[in-house]
C-alpha positions as CSV (number, residue, x, y, z in Angstrom):
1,X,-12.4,-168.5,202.6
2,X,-14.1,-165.6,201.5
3,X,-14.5,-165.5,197.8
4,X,-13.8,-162.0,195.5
5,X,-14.4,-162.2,192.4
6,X,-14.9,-159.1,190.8
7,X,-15.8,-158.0,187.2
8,X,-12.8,-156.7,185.3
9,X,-13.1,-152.9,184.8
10,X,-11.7,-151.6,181.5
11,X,-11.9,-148.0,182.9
12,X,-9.6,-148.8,185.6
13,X,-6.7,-150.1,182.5
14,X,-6.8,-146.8,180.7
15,X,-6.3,-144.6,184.1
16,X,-3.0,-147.1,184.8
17,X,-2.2,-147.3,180.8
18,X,-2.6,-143.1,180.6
19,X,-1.3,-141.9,184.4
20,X,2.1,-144.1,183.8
21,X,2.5,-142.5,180.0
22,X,2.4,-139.3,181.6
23,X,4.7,-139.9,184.0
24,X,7.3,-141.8,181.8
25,X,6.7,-138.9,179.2
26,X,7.2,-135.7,182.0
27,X,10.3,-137.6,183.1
28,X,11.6,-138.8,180.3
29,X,12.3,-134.7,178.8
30,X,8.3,-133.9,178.7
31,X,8.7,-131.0,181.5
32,X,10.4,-129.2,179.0
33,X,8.2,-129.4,176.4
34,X,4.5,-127.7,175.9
35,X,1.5,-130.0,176.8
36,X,3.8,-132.5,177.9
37,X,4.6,-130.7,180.8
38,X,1.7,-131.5,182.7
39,X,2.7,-135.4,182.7
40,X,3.2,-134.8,186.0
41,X,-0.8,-135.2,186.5
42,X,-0.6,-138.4,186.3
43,X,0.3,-139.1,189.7
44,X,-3.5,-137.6,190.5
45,X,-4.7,-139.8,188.3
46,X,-3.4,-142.5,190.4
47,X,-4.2,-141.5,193.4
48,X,-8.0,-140.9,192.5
49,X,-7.9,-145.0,190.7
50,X,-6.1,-146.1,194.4
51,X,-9.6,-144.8,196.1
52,X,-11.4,-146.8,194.1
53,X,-10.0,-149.5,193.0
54,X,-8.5,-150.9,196.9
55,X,-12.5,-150.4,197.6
56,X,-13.3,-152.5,194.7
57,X,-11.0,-155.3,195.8
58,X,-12.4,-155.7,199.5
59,X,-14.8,-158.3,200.0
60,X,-18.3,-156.4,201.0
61,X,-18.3,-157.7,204.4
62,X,-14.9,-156.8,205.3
63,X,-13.8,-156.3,208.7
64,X,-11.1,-155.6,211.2
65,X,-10.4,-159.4,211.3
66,X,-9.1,-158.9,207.6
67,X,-6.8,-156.2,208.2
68,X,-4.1,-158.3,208.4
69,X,-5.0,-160.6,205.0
70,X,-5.4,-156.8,203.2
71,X,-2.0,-155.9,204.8
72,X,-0.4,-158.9,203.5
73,X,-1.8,-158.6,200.0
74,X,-0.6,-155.2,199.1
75,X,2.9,-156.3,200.7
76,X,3.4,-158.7,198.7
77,X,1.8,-157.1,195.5
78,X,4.2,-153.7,196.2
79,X,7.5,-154.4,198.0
80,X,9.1,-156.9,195.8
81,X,8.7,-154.8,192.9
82,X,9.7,-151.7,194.5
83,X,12.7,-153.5,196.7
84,X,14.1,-155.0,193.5
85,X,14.2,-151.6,191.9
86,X,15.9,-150.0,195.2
87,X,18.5,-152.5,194.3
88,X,18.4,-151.5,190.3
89,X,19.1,-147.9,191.4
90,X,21.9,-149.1,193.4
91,X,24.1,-151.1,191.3
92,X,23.6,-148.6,188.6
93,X,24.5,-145.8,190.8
94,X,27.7,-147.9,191.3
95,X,29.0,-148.8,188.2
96,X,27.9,-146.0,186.2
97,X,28.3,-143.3,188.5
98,X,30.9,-144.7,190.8
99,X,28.7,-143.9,193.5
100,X,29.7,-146.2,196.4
101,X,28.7,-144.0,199.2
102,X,25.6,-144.8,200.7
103,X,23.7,-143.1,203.2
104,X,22.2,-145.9,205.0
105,X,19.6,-144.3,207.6
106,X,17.8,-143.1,204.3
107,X,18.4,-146.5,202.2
108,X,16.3,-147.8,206.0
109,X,13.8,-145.5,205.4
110,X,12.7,-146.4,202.3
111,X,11.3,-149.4,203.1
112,X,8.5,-148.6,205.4
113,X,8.3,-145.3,202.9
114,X,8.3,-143.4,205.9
115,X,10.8,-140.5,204.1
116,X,7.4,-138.4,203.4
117,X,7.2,-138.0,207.4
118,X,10.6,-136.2,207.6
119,X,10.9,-134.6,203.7
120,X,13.7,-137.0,203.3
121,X,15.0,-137.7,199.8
122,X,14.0,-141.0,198.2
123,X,16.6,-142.1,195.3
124,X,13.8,-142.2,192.7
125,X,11.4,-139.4,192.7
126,X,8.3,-141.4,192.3
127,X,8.6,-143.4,195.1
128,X,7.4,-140.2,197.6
129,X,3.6,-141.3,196.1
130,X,4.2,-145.0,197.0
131,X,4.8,-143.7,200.2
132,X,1.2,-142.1,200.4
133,X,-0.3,-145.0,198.6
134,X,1.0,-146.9,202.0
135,X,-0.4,-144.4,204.1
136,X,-4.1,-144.6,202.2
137,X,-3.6,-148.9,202.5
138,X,-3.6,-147.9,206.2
139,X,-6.1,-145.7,206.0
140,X,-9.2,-147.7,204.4
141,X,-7.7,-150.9,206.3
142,X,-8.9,-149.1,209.7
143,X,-11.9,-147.1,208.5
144,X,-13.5,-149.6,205.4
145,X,-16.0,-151.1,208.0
146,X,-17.0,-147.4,208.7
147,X,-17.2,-147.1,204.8
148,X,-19.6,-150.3,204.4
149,X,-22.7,-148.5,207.1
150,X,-25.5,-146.9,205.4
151,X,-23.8,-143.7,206.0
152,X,-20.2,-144.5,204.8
153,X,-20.2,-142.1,201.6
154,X,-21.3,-139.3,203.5
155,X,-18.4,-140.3,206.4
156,X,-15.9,-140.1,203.8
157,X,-16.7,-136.5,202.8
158,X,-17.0,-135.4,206.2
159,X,-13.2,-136.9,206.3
160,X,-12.1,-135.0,203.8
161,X,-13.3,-131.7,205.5
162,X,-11.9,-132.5,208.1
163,X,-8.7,-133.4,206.8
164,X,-8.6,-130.6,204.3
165,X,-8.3,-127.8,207.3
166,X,-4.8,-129.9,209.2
167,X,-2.0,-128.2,208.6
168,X,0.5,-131.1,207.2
169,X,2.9,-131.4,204.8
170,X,3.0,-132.6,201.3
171,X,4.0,-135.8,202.0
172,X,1.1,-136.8,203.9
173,X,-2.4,-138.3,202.5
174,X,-4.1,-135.8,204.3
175,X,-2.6,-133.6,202.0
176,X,-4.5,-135.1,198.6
177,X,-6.9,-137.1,200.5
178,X,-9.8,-134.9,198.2
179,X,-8.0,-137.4,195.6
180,X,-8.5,-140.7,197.0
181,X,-12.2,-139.5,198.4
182,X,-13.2,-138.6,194.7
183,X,-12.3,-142.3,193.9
184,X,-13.8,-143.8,197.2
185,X,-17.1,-142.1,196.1
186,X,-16.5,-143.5,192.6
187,X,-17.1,-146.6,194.1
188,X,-19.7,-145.8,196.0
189,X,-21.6,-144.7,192.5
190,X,-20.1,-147.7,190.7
191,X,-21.5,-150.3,193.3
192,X,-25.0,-148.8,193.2
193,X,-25.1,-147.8,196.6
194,X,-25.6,-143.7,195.7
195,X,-28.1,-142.7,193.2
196,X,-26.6,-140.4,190.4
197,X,-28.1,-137.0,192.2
198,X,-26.4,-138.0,195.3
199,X,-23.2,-139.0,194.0
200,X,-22.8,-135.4,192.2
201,X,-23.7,-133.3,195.2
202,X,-21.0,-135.5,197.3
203,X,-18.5,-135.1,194.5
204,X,-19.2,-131.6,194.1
205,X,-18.6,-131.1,197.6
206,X,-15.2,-132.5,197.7
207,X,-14.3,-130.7,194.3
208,X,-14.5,-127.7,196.5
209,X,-12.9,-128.5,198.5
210,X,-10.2,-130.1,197.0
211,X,-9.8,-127.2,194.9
212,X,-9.0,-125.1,198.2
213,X,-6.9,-127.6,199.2
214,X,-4.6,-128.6,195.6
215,X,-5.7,-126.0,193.2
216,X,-8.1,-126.0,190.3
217,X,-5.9,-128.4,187.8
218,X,-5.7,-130.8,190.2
219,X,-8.9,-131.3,191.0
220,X,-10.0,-130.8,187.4
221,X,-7.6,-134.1,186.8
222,X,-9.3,-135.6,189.5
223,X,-12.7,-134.9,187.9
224,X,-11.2,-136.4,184.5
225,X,-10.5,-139.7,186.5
226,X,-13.5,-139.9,187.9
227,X,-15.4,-139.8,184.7
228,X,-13.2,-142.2,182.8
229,X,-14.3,-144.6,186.2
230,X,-18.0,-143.9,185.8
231,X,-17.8,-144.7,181.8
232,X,-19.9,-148.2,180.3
233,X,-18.4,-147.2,176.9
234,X,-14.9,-148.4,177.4
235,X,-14.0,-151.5,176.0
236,X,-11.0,-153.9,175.8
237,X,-8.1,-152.1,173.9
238,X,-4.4,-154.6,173.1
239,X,-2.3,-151.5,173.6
240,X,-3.9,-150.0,176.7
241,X,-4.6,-153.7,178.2
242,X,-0.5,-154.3,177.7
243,X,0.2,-150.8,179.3
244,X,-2.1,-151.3,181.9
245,X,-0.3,-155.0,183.4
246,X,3.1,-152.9,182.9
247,X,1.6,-149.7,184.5
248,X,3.4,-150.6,188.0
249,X,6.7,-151.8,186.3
250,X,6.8,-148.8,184.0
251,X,6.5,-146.4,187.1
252,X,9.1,-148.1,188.8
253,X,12.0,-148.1,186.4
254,X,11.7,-145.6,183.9
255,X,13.5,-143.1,185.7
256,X,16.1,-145.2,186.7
257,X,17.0,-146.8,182.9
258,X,15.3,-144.3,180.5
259,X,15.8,-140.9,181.6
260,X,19.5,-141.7,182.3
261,X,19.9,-143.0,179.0
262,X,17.8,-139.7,177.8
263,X,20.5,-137.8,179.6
264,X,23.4,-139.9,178.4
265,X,22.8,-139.9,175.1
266,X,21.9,-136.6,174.9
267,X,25.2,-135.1,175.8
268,X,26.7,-136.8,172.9
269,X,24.0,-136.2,169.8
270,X,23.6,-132.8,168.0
271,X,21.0,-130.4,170.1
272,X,18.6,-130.1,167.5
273,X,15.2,-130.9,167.4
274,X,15.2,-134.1,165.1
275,X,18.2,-135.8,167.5
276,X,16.1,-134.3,170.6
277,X,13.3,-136.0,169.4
278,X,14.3,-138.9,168.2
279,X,16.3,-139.7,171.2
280,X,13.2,-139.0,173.3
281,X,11.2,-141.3,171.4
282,X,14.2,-144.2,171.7
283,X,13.8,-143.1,175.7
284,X,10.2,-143.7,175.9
285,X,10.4,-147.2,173.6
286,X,13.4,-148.2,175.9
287,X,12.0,-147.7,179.2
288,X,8.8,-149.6,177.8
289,X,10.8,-152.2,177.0
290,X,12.5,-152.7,180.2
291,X,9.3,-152.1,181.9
292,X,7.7,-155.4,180.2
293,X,10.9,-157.3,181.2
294,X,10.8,-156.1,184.8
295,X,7.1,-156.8,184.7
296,X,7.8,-160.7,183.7
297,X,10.6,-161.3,186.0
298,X,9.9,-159.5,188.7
299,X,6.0,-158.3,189.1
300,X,4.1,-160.9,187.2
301,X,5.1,-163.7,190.1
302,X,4.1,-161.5,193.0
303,X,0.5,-160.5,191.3
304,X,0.3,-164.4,191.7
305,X,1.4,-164.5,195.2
306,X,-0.3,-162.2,196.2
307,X,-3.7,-163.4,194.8
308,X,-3.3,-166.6,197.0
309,X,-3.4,-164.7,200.4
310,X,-7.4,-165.1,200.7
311,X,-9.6,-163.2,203.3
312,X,-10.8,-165.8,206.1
313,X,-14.2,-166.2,207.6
């Protein structure tokens, strides 16, 4: 077997540990707030770590033969998880909302996340980005040999033009694919294999044109990830480390348990600002907590699993 090893990267834990917060937090009753608004970012956050980090975690002479060991990996690192909190959605839509209706053909569709391709609802609003994190899985499955020539950083730029002027949808990676190619070139930086000059004119070529393609305060988050990624100043932090491992759990069921708490509770406290915030805070504590239990039960074993599917010779 091939061996992986790879260097933990502290950098990489305080994108996961920061982009979930802000997620939780805009979800949670942060889009109503000021500042807290922007939570949303965090899902650019994400998508900018994903382009670096799945690059980090192939073996350097990957090839097509591995596609299938890759494939298998992320399955059985994502699914689980995200299957299991399909189901959560489900039996609380059932007893809490009486909601024994379901529309099956979309409950199907969620498990190849192929309800960006047809704008079809997904019964938690985050899982729309797991279904373009799927897409980029695909993606650098097919092209990382490409990515691994002499000329790989400047092929990945060259995508990203390319890509930037299809007409597609939101749903699609070609619609953020800037994202994942500011974290792809991330790597490229990080791995030695662009000198700094180099790696700046390439990133400042996809800034522009990510900025044509999602705006300036998308691509300014994008930049923000990126230099958090490049950083040799971060070090190991308790809190982040502990938000980091939950990171995935966190994304996956605070909507389901704490904003429907949020919203539960809410109808029944005062509406002033020390119950609003008070039962925000409880919201955010709450949907850590279940996020750590969820992370135990239900993630924890499949990191494991998955770390025993190895990459042959």
């Amino acid at each position: 077997m091939i061996t992986n090893a790879r260097q933990h990267l502290y950098s990489a834990d305080y994108i996961r540990a920061i982009a979930s917060l802000m997620v939780a937090i805009f979800h949670l009753g942060g889009k109503a707030l000021p500042i807290l608004n922007y939570g949303w970012l965090g899902v650019e956050l994400f998508f900018v770590l994903s382009g670096f980090i799945i690059c980090w975690s192939l073996p350097i002479d990957y090839n097509f033969r591995h596609t299938g060991a890759f494939i298998r990996k992320r399955l059985v690192r994502i699914e689980p998880p995200y299957l299991v909190s399909i189901l959560l959605i489900l039996i609380i839509n059932k007893i809490f909302l009486h909601q024994t209706k379901i529309d099956w053909k979309n409950l199907l569709m969620h498990l190849g996340y192929i309800n960006n391709f047809w704008n079809e609802p997904y019964l938690n609003p985050v899982y729309w980005t797991l279904g373009i994190e799927f897409q980029y899985y695909i993606l650098i499955a097919l092209i990382f040999p490409l990515l691994l020539k002499k000329w790989g950083a400047f092929f990945i730029v060259l995508l990203t033009a390319l890509f930037s002027v299809l007409p597609v949808t939101e749903g699609l990676i070609v619609a953020v694919f800037p994202l994942f190619s500011m974290g792809i070139l991330s790597y490229f930086y990080k791995k030695q294999r662009l000198n700094f000059k180099v790696f700046v004119s390439l990133l400042t070529i996809v800034f522009i044109i990510s900025i044509f393609s999602l705006g300036i305060l998308k691509s300014l988050t994008g930049l923000v990830a990126v230099s958090i990624l490049s950083s040799e100043k971060l070090i190991k932090n308790k809190v982040i480390s502990f938000l980091s491992n939950i990171s995935f759990s966190l994304y996956l069921t605070h909507d389901i348990i704490g904003s429907r708490v949020v919203v539960y509770i809410g109808t029944l406290m005062p509406k002033t600002l020390f119950w609003k915030g008070l039962i925000f805070a409880s919201g955010i504590f709450l949907s850590i907590a279940v996020a750590y239990g969820f992370y135990l039960l239900i993630e924890k074993p499949f990191i494991k699993l998955s770390k025993k599917i190895h990459y042959a010779i």
